[in-house]
MDTraj code that builds the backbone (N, CA, C; nanometers):
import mdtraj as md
import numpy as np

residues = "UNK UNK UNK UNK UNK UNK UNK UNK UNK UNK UNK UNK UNK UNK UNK UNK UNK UNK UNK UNK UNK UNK UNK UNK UNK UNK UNK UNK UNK UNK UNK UNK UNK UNK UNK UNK UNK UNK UNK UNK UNK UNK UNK UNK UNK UNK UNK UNK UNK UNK UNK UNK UNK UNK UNK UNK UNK UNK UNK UNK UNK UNK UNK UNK UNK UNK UNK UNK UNK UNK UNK UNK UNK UNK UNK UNK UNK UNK UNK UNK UNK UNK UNK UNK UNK UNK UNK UNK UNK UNK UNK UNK UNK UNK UNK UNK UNK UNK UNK UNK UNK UNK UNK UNK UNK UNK UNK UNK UNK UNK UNK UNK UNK UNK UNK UNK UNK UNK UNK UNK UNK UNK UNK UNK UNK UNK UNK UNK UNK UNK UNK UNK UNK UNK UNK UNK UNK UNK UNK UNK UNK UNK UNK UNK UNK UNK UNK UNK UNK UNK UNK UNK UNK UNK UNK UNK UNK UNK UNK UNK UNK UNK UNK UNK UNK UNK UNK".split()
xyz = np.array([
    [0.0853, -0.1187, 0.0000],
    [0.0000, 0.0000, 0.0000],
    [0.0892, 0.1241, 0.0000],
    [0.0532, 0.2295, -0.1000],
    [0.1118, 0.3420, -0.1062],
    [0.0950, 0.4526, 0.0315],
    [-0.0326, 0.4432, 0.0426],
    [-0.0685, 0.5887, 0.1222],
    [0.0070, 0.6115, 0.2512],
    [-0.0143, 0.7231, 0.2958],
    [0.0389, 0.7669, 0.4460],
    [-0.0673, 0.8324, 0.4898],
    [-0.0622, 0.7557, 0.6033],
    [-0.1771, 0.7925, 0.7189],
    [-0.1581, 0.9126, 0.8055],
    [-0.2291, 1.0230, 0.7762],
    [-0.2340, 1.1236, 0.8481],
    [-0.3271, 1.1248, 0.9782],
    [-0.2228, 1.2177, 1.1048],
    [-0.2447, 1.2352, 1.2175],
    [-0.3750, 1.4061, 1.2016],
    [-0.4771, 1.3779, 1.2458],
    [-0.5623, 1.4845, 1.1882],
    [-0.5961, 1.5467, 1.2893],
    [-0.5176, 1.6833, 1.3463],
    [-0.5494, 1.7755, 1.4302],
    [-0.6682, 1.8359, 1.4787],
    [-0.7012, 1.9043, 1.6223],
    [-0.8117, 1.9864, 1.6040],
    [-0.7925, 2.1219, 1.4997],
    [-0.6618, 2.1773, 1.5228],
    [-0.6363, 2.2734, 1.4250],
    [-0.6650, 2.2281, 1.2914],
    [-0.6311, 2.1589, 1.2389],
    [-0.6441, 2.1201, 1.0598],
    [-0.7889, 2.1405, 1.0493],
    [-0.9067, 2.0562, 1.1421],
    [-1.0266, 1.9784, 1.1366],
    [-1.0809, 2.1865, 1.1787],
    [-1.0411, 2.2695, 1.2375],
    [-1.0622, 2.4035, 1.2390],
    [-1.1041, 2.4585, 1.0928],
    [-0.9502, 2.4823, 1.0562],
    [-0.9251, 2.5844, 0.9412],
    [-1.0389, 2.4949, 0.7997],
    [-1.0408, 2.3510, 0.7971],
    [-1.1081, 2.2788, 0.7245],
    [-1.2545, 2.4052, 0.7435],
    [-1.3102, 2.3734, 0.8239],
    [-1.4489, 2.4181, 0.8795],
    [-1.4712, 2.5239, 0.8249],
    [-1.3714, 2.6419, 0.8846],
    [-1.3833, 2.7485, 0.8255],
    [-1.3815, 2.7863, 0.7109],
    [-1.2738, 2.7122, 0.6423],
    [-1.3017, 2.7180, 0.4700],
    [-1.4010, 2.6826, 0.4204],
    [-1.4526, 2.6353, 0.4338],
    [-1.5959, 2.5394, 0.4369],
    [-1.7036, 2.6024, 0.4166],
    [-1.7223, 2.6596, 0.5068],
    [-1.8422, 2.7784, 0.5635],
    [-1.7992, 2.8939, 0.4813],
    [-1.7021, 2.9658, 0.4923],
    [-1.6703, 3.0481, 0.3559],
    [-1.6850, 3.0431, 0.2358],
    [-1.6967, 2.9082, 0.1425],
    [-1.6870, 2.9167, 0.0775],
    [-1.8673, 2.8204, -0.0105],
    [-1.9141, 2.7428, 0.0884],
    [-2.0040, 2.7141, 0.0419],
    [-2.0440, 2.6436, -0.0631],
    [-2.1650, 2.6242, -0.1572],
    [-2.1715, 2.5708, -0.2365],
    [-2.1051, 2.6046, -0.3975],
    [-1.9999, 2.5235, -0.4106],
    [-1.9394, 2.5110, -0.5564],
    [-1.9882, 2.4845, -0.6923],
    [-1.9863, 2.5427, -0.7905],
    [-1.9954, 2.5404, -0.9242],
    [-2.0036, 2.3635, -0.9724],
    [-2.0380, 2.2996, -0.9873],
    [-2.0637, 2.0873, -1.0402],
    [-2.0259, 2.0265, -0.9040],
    [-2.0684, 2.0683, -0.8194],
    [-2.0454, 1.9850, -0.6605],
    [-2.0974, 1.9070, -0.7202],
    [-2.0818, 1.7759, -0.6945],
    [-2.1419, 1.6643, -0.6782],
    [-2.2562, 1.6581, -0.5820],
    [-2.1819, 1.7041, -0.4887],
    [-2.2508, 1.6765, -0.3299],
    [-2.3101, 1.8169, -0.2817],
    [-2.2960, 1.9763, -0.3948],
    [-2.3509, 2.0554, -0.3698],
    [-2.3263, 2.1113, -0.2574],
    [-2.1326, 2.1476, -0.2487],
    [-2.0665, 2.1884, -0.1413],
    [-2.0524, 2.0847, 0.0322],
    [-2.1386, 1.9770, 0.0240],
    [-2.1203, 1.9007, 0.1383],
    [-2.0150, 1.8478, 0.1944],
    [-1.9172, 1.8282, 0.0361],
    [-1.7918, 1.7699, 0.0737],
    [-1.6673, 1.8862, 0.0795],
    [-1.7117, 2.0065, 0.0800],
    [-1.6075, 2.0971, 0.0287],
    [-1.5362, 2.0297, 0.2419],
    [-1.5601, 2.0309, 0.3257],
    [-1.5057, 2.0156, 0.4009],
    [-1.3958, 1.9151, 0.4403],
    [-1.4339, 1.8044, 0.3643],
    [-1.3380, 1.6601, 0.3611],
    [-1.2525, 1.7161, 0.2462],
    [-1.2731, 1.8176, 0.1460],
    [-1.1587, 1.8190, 0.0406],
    [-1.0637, 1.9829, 0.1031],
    [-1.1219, 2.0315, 0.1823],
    [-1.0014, 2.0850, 0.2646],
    [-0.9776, 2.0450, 0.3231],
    [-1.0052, 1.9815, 0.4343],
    [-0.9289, 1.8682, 0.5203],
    [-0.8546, 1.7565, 0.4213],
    [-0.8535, 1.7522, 0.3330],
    [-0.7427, 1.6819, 0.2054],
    [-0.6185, 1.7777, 0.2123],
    [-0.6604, 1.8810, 0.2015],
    [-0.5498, 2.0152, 0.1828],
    [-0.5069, 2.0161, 0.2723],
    [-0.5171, 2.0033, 0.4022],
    [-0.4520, 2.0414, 0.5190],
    [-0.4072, 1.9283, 0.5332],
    [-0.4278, 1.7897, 0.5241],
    [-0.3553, 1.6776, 0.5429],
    [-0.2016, 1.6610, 0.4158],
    [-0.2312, 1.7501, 0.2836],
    [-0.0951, 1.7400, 0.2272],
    [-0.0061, 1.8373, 0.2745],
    [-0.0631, 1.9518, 0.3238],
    [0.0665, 2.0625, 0.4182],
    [0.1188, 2.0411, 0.5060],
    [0.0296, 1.8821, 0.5663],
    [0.1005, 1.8368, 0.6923],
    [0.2084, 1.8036, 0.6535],
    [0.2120, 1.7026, 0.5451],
    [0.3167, 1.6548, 0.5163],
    [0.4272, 1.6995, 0.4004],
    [0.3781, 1.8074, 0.3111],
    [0.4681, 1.8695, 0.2518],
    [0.4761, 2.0545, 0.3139],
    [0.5480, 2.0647, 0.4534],
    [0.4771, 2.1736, 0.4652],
    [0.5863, 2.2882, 0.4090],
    [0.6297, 2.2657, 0.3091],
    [0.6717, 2.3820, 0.1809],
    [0.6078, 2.4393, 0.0885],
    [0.4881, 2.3705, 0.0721],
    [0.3723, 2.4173, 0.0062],
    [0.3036, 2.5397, 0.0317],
    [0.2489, 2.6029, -0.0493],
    [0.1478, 2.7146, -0.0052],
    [0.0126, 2.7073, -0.0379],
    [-0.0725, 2.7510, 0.0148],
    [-0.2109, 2.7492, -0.0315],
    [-0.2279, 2.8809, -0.1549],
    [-0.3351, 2.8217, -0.2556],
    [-0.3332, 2.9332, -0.3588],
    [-0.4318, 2.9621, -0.4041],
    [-0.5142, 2.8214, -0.4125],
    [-0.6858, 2.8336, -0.4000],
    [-0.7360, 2.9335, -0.5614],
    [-0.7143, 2.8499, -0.6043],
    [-0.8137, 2.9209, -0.7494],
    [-0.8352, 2.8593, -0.8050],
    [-0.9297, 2.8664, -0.9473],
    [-1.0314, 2.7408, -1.0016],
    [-0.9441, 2.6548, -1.0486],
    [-0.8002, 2.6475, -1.1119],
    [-0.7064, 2.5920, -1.1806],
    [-0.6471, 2.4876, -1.1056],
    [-0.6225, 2.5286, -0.9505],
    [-0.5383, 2.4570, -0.8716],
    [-0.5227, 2.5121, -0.7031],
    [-0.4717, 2.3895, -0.6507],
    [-0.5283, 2.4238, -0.4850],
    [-0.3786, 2.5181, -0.4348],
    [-0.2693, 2.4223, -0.4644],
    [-0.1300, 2.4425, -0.3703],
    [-0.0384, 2.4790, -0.5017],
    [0.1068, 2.5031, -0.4260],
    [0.1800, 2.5383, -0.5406],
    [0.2834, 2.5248, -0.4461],
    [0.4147, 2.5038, -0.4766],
    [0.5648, 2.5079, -0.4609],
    [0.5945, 2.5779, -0.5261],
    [0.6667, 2.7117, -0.4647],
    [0.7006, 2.8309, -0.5082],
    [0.8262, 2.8027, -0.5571],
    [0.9549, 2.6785, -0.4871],
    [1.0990, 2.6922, -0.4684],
    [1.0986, 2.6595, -0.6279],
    [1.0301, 2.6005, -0.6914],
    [1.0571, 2.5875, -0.8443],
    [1.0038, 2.6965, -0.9421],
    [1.1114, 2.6784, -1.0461],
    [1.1051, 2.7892, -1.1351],
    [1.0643, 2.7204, -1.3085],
    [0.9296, 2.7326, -1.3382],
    [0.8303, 2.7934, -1.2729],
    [0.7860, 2.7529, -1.1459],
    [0.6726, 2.7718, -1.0848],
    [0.6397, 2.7079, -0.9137],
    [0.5593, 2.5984, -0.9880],
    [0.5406, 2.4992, -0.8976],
    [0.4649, 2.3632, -0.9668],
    [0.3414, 2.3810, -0.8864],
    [0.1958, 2.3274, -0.9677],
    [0.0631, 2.3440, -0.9265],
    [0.0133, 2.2741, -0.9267],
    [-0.0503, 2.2320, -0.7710],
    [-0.0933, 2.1233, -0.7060],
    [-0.2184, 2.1174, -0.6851],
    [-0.2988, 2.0008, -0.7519],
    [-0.4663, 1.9897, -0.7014],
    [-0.5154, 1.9098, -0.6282],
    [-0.5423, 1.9086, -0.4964],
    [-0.5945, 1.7839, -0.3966],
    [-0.7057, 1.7508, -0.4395],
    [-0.7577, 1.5945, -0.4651],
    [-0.8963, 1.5285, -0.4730],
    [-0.8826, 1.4845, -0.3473],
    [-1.0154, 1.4628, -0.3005],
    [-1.0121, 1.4318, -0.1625],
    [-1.1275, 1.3619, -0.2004],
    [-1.1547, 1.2612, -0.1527],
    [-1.2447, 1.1311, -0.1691],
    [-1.3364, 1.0595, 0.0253],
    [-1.3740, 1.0666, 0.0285],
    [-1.5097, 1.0501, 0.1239],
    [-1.5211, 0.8873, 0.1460],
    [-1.4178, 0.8200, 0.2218],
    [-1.4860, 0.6914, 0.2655],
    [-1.4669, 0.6074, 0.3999],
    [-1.5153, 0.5387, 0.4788],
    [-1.5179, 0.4780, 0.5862],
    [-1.4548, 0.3641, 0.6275],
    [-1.3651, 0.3213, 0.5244],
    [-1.2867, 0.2028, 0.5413],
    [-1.1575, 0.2467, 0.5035],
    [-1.0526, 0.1979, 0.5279],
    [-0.8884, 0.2245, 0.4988],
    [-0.8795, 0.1796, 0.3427],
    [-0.7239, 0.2531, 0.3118],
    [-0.7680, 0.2514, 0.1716],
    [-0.7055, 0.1234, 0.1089],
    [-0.7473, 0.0456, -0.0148],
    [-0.6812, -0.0559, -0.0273],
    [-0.6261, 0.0188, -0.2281],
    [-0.5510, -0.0960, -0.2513],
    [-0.5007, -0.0938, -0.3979],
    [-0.5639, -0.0598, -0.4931],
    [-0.7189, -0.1137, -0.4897],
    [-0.7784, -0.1397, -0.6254],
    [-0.8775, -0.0155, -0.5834],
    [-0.9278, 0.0364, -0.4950],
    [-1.0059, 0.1735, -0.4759],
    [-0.9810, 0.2685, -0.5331],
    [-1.0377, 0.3694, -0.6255],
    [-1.0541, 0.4472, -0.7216],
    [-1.0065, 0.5879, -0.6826],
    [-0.9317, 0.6373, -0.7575],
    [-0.9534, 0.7892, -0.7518],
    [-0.9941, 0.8582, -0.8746],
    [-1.0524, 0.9843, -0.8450],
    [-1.1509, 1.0533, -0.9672],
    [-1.1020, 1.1055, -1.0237],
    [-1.1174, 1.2312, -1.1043],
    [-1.1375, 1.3606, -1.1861],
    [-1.2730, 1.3602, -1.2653],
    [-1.3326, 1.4544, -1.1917],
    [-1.4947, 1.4238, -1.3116],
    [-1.4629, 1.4853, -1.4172],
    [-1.5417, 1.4829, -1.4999],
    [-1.5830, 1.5439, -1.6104],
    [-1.5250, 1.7112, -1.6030],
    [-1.6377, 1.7675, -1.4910],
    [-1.6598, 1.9413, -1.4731],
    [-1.5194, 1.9388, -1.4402],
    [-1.4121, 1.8594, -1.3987],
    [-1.2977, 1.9202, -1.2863],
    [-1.1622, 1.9869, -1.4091],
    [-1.2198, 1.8924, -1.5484],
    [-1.0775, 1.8676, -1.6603],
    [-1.0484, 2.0517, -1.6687],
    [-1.1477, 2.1249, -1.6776],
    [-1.0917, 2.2711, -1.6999],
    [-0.9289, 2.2640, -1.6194],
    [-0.9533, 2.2436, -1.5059],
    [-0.8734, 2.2813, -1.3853],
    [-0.7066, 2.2101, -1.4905],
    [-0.6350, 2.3067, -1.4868],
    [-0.4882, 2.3229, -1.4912],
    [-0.3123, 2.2741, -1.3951],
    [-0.3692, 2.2099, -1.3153],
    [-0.2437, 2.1703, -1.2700],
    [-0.1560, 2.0622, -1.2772],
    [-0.0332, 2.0842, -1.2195],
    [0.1227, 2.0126, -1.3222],
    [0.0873, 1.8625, -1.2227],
    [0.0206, 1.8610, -1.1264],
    [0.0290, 1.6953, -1.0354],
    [-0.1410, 1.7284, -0.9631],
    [-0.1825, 1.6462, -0.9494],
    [-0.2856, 1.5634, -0.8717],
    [-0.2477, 1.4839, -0.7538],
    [-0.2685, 1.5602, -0.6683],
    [-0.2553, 1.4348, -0.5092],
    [-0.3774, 1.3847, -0.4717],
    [-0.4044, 1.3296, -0.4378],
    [-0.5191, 1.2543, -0.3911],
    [-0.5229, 1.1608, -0.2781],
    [-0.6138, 1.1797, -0.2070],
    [-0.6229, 1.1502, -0.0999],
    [-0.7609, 1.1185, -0.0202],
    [-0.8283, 1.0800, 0.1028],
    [-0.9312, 0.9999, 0.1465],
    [-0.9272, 1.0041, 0.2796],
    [-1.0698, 1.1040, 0.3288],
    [-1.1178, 1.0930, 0.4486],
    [-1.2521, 1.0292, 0.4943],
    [-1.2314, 1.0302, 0.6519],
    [-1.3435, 0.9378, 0.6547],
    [-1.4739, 1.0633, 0.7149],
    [-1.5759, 0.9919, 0.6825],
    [-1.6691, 1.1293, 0.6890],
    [-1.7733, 1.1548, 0.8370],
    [-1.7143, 1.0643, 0.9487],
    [-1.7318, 1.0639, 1.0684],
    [-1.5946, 1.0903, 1.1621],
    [-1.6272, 1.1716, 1.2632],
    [-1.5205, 1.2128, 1.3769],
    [-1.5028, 1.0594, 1.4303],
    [-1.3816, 1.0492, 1.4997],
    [-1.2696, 1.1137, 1.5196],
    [-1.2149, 1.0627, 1.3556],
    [-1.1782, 1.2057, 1.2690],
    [-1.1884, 1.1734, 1.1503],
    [-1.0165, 1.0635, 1.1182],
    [-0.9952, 1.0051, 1.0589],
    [-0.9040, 0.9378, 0.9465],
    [-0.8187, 0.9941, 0.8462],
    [-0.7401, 1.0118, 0.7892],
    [-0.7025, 1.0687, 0.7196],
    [-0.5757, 1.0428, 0.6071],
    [-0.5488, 1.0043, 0.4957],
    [-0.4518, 0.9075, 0.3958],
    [-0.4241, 1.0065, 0.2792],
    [-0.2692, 1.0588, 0.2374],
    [-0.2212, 1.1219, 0.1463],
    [-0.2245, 0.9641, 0.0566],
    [-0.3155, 0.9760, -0.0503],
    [-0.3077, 0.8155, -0.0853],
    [-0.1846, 0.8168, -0.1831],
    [-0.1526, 0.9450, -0.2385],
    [-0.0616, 0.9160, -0.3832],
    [-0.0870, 1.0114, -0.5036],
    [0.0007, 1.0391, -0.5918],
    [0.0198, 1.1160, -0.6887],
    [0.0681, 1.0964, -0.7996],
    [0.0185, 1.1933, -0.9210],
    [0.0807, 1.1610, -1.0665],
    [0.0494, 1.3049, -1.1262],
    [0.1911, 1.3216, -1.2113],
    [0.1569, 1.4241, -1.2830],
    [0.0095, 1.4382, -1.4045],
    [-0.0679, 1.5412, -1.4292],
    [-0.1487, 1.5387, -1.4655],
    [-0.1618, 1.4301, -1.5837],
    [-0.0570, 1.5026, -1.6958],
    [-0.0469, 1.3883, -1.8225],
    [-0.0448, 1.2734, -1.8073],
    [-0.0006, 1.2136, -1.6916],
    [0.0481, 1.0811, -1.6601],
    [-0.0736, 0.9968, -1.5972],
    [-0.1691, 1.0709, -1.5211],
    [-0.3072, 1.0436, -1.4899],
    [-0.4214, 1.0090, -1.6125],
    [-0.4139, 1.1016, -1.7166],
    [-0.4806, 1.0769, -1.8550],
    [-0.4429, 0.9893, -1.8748],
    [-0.3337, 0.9772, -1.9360],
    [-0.3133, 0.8133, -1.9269],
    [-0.3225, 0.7115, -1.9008],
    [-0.3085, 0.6999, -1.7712],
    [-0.3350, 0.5820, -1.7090],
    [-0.4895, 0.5160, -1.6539],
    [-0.5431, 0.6478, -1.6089],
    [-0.7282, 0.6164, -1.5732],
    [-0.7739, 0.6119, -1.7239],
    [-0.8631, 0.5275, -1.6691],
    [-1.0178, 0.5006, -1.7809],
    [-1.1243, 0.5933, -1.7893],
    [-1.1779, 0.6114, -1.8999],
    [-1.2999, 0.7432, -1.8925],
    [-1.4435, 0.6354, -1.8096],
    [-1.5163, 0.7102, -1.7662],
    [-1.6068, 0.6493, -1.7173],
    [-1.7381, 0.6996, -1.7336],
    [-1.8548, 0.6768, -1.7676],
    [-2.0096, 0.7447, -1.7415],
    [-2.0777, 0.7518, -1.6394],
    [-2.1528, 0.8613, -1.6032],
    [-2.2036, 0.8531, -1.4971],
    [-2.3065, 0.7155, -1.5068],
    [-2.3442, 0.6609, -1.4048],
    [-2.4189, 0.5023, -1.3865],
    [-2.3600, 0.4282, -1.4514],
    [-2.2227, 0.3849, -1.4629],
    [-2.1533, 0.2788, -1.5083],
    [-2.1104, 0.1969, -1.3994],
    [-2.1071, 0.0657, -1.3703],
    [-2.0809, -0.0205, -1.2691],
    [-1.9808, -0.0759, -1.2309],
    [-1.8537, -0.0674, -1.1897],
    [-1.7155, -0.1323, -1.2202],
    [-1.7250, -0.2759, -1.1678],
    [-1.6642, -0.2784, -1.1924],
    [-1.6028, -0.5254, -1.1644],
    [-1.6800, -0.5210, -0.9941],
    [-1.6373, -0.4167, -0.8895],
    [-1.6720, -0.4302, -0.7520],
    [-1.8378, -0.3887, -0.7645],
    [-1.8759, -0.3326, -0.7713],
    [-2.0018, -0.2557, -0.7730],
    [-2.0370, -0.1705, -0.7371],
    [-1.9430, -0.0731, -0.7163],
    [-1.9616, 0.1118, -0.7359],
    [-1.9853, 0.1757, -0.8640],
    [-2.1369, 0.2413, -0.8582],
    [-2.1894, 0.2953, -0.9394],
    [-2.1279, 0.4302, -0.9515],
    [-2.0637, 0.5218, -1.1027],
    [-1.9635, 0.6327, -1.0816],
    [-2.1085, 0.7258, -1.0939],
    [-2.0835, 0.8150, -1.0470],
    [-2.1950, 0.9375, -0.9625],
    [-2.1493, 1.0730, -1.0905],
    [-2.0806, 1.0508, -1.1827],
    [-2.0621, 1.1189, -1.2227],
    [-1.9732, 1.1038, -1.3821],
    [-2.0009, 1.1710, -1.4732],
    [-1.9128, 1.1615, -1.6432],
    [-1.7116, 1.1645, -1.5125],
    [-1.6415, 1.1012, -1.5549],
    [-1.4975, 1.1458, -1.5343],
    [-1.4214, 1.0553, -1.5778],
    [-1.2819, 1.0341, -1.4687],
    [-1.1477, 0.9763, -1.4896],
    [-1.1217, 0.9159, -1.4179],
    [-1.0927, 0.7362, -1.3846],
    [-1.0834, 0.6775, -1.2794],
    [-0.9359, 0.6375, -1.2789],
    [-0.8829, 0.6187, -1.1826],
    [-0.7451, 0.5171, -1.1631],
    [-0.7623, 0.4616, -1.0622],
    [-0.6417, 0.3869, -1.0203],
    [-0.6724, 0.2604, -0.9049],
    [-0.5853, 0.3457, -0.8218],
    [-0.5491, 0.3284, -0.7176],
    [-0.4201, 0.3688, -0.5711],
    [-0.3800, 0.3276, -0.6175],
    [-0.3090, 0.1893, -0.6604],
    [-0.2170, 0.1556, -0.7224],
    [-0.1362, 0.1720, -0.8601],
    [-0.1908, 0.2708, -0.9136],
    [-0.1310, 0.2977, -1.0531],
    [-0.0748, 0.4716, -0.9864],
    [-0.1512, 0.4939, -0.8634],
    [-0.0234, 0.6215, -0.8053],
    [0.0964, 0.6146, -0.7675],
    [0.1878, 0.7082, -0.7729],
    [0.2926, 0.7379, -0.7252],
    [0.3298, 0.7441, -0.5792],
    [0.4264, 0.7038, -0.4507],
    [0.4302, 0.7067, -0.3501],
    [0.3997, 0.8490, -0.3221],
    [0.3307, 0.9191, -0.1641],
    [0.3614, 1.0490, -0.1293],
    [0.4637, 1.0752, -0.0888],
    [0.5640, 0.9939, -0.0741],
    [0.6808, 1.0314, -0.0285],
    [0.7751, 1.0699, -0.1194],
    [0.7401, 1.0259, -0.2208],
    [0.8359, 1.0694, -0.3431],
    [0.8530, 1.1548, -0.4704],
    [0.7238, 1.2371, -0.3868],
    [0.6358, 1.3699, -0.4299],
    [0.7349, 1.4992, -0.4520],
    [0.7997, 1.4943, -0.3320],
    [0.9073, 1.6236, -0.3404],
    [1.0376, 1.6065, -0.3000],
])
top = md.Topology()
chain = top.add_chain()
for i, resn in enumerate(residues, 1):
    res = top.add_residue(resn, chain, resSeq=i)
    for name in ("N", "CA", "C"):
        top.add_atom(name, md.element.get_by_symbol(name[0]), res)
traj = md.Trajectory(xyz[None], top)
């Protein structure tokens, strides 16, 4: 297993909240802003662990590493589930998300009950993600039997990159 298990603060599980409440319901939520809280608490679980990063927050991309020239631009998916993560479990990009512009995709998975959980599952540069995930339709059924909730881009955890070998 790739991921690293994050230690999830009251501070992180804070600033999550507050972003949250600021910012409200998003433009193709799925969930119609419900999850904007588990996908900043995604964000705050990769600053835990890359904390050279900055927050940058615009429609293109979440984080950025300034020390590179150009700075590299980072987009957290943050994924919503109640069990630890295994190999063959999916990560997204819908459809609405492809506008968005950045050089890597981290991705990652919280659980959506306190005392919350928290897994930097893994990363790939964008191009390298096209590649490798399958397009999918919304109500399409995979081999397990998760119905995709949405038009996008699937890959497995296992076709990611370690987080440790991110920076």
């Amino acid at each position: 297993m790739n991921s690293v298990e994050i230690d999830i603060t009251e501070e992180m599980t804070q600033r999550a909240f507050r972003k949250a409440l600021a910012v409200g319901e998003i433009k193709n939520s799925l969930l119609k802003g419900k999850g904007n809280f588990h996908g900043f608490l995604g964000e705050e679980m990769v600053l835990s662990l890359f904390p050279t990063l900055k927050r940058k927050d615009n429609k293109d991309f979440d984080l950025v590493l300034d020390t590179e020239d150009p700075p590299l631009k980072i987009e957290v998916k943050t994924k919503r589930r109640n069990v630890p993560p295994k190999d063959e479990y999916t990560c997204h990009i819908t459809a609405t998300s492809t506008h968005q512009d950045p050089d890597v995709y981290v991705f990652c998975q919280v659980t959506t009950e306190e005392p919350y959980k928290g897994y930097v599952l893994g990363w790939l540069p964008k191009e390298v993600f096209y590649k490798v995930s399958d397009h999918r339709k919304k109500g399409q059924v995979d081999k397990y039997g998760f119905t995709e909730k949405a038009d996008g881009f699937v890959c497995k955890i296992s076709d990611l990159m370690h987080p440790i070998d991110f920076l």
